[in-house]
C-alpha positions as CSV (number, residue, x, y, z in Angstrom):
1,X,-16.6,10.0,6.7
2,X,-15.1,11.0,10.3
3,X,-14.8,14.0,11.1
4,X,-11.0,13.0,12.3
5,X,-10.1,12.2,8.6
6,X,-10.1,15.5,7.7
7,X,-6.2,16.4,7.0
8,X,-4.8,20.2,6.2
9,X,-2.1,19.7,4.1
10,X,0.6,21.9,2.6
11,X,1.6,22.3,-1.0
12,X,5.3,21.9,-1.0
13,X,7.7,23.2,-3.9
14,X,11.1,22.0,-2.6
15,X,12.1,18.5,-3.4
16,X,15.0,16.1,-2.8
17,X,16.4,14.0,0.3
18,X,17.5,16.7,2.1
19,X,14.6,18.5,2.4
20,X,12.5,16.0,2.5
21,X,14.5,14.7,5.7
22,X,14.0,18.3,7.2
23,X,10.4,18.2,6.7
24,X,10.0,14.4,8.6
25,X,12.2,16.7,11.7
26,X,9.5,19.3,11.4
27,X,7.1,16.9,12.0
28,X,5.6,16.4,8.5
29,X,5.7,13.7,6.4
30,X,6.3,14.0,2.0
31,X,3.3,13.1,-0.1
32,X,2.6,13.0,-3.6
33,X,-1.5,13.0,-5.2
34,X,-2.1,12.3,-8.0
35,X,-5.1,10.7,-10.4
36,X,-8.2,11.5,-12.3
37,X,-6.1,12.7,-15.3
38,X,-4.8,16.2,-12.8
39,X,-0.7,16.9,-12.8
40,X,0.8,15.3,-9.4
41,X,0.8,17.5,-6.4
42,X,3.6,17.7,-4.2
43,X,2.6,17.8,0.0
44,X,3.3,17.6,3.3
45,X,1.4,16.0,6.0
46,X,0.7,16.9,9.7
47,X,3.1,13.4,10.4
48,X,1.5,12.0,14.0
49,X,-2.4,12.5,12.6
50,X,-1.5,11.2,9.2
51,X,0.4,8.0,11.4
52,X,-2.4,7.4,13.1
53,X,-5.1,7.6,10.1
54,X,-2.6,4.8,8.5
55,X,-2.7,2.7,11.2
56,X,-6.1,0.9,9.4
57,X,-5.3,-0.4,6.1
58,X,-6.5,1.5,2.5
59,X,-7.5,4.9,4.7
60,X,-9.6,7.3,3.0
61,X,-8.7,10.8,3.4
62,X,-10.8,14.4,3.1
63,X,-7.6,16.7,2.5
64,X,-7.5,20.3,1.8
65,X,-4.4,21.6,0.6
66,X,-4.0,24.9,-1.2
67,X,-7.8,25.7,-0.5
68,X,-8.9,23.2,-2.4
69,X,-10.6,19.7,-1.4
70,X,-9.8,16.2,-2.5
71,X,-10.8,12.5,-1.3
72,X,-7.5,10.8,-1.0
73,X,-7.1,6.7,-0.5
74,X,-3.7,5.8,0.9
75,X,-2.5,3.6,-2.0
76,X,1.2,3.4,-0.7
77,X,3.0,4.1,2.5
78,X,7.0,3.8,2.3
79,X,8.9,3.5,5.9
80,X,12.5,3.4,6.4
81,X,13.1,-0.7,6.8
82,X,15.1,-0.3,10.2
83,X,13.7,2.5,11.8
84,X,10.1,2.0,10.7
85,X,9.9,5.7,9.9
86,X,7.2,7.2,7.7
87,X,9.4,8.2,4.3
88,X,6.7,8.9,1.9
89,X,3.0,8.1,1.1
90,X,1.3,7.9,-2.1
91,X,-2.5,9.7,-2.5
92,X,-4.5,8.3,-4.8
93,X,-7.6,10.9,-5.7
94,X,-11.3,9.4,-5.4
95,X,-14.3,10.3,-6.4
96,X,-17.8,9.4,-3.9
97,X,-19.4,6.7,-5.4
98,X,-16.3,5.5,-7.8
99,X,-14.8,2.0,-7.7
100,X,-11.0,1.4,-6.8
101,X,-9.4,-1.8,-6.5
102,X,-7.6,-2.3,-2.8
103,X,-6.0,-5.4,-1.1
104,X,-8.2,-6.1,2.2
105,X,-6.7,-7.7,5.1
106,X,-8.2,-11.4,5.9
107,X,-8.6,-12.0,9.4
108,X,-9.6,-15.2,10.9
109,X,-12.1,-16.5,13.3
110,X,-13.5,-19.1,15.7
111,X,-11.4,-22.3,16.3
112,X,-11.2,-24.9,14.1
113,X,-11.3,-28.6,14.9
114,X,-9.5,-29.7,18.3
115,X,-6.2,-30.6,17.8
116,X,-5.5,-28.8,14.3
117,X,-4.6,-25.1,13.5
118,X,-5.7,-22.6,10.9
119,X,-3.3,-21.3,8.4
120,X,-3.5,-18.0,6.8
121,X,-1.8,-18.6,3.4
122,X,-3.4,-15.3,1.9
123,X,-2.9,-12.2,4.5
124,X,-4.7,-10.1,2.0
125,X,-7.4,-10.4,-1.1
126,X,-7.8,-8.0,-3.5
127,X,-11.6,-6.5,-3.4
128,X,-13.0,-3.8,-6.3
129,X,-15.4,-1.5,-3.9
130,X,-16.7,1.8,-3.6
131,X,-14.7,4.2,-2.6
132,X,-16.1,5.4,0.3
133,X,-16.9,2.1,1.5
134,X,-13.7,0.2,1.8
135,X,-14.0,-2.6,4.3
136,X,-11.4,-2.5,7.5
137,X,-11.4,-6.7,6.5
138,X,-13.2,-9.8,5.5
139,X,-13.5,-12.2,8.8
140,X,-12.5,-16.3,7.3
141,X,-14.9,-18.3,9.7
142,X,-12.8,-21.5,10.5
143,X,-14.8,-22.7,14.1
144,X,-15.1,-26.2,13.6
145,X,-13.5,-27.2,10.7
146,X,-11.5,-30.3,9.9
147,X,-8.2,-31.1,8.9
148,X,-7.9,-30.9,5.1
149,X,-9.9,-28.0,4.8
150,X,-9.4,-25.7,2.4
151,X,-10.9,-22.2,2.1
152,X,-10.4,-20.4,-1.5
153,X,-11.0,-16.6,-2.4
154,X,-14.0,-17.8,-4.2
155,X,-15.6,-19.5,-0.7
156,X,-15.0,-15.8,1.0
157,X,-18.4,-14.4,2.0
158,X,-17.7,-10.4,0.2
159,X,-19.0,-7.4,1.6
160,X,-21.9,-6.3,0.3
161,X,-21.3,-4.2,-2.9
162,X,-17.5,-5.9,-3.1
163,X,-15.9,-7.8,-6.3
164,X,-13.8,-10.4,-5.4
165,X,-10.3,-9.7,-8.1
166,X,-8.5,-12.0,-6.3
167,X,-8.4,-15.3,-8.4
168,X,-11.3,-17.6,-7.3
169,X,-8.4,-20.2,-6.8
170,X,-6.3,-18.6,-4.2
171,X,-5.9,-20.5,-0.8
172,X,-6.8,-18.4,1.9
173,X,-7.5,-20.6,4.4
174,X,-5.7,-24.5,5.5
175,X,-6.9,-26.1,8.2
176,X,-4.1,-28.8,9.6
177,X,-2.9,-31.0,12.4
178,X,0.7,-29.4,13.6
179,X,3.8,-31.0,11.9
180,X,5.0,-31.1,15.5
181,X,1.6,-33.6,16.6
182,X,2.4,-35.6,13.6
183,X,5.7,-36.0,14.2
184,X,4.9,-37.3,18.0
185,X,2.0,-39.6,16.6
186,X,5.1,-41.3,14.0
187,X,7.1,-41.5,17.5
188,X,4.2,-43.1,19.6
189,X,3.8,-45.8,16.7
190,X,7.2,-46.5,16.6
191,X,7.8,-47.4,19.4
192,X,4.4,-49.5,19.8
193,X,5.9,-51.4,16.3
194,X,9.0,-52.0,18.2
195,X,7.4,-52.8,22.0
196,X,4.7,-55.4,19.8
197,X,7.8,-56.9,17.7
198,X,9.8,-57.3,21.1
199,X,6.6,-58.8,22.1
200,X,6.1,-61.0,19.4
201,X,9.8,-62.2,20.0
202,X,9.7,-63.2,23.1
203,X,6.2,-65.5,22.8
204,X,8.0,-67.3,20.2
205,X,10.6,-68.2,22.1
């Protein structure tokens, strides 16, 4: 763990929208944790570290709040839809060397086949991992590959130690030539059809 996910929280009493807005103009952001069987603690969160911490999906936190310590993973982050503002987050408790299930981003690389595109049909896959090893994503190699190539979550090579939960089925990964190519390629043999029918025409007259 880095030493710059250690957060200093405080153990907040007061609830509701009002404070809660008072506490985002103080700089803080609301937080719940919760897990491990313990009642839900109520928080708030030094708001630009916490923003930045976020910034990488499933972030693992070492959080002290009322003198005590607690691992925390980042299981939900709720922003205001316009704004973009940092309304709430949910803490999930961890425990080194437990397993917790988290959606991985899926990030694509290389360049497939010239003249065709990659498609990410699945953004995310959902991994079972160690707690303090949750991967930042799983790279989709696609450099070289055809059109009509499909990649599932089963073909996805796993970091070590990682379950794939994601149905083996899922598309992750279509390799295709552009509808726009296509389109140009119907309009090119169009009009060839119609220049070799004009053609044909004319030598039988």
């Amino acid at each position: 763990m880095s030493e710059d996910n250690k957060v200093t929280a405080e153990v907040r009493t007061q609830f509701g929208k009002g404070f809660a807005r008072r506490l985002r103009a103080a700089g803080q952001i609301p937080a719940v944790l919760y897990g491990h069987g313990t009642e839900p603690v109520h928080l708030a969160l030094p708001g630009h570290q916490v923003a930045l911490l976020i910034r990488r999906a499933n972030a693992l936190l070492e959080l002290t709040a009322d003198g005590k310590d607690h691992l925390a993973l980042v299981k939900d982050v709720q922003k205001d839809p316009v704004r973009q503002i940092i309304e709430h987050i949910d803490l999930l408790v961890v425990k080194k060397g437990e397993k917790v299930a988290v959606d991985v981003p899926v990030v694509v690389v290389g360049e497939p086949f010239a003249g065709t595109i990659a498609n990410l049909d699945a953004a995310t896959v959902s991994l079972e991992v160690e707690a303090t090893h949750i991967p930042q994503n799983v790279e989709v190699d696609v450099e070289g590959l055809e059109d009509g190539t499909h990649i599932t979550a089963a073909d996805l090579k796993l970091p070590k130690g990682a379950t794939l939960v994601t149905e083996p089925e899922t598309l992750v990964v279509a390799v295709s030539v552009p509808a726009a190519t296509l389109a140009a390629e119907d309009e090119i043999a169009e009009a060839d059809a119609e220049v070799a029918a004009e053609q044909s025409e004319e030598s039988a007259e």
